[in-house]
C-alpha positions, 0 to 999 in steps of 0.5 A, spaced: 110 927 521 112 921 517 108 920 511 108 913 507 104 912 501 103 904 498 101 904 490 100 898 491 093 898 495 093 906 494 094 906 502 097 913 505 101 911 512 101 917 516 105 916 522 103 923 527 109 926 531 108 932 535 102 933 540 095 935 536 093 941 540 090 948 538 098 950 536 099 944 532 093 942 528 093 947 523 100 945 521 098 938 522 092 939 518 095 943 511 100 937 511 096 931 511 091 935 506 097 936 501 098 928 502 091 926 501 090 931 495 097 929 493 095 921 492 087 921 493 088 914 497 083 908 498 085 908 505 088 913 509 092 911 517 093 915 522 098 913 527 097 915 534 103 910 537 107 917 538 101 921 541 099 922 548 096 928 548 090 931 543 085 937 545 079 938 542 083 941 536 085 934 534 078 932 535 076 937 530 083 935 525 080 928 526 073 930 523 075 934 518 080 929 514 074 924 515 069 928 511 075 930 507 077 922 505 069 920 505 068 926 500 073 922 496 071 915 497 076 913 501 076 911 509 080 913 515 083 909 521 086 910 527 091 905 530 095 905 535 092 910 540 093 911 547 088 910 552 087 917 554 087 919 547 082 913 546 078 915 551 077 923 548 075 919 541 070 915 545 067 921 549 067 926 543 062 920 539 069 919 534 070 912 535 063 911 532 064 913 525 072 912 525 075 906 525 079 905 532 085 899 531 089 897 537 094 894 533 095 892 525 101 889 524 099 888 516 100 896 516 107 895 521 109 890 516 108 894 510 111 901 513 117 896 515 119 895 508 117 903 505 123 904 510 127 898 507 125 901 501 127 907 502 134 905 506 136 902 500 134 907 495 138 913 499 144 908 500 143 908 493 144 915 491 150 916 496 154 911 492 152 914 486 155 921 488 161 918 492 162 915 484 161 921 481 155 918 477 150 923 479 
């Protein structure tokens, strides 16, 4: 699971990795509520561009970080989900209280220049430690 957090606009980036099935979603689960708790963002999004199974255990990790961004006054939405994924959201009634994207480029554009930003930082550290500065 990669995690980006934008100050900026209090957005939290969550970029899902693994199947969320009835073995993963506590793992999952545990990890996005220390991030959420961590930053207390405005806007939080999950991106299931890597995802192409979820069982009814991700429907219930999806609805539980909902409640638990409402709870906070923040929003969730899902962009870039599969069509087998989508159609398990739609059945499920998910998709009418959660905001499903098919593609955001602002948040591509702003997940680009975190990675960038972070390239350049960790560059950074190691020239300092092959210098002998840190």
């Amino acid at each position: 699971m990669n995690i980006i957090y934008s100050r900026e606009d209090k957005l939290l980036m969550i970029e899902l990795t693994e199947e969320i099935d009835q073995h993963t979603a506590d793992k999952v689960r545990r990890k996005i509520d220390d991030e959420i708790e961590r930053f207390i963002p405005r806007k939080v999004v999950f991106d299931f561009s890597n995802i192409s199974f979820m069982d009814s255990s991700g429907i219930g990790m999806v609805l539980g970080r909902y409640k638990l961004i409402k709870m906070l006054g923040g929003e969730l939405e899902l962009i870039n989900v599969h069509k087998t994924t989508k159609k398990i959201f739609d059945m499920s009634g998910v998709s009418r209280i959660i905001k499903i994207a098919e593609q955001e480029e602002k948040y591509k554009i702003k997940q680009q220049k975190e990675n960038i930003h972070n390239q350049i930082l960790n560059n950074l550290d190691k020239e300092e430690k092959s210098e002998g500065i840190i």
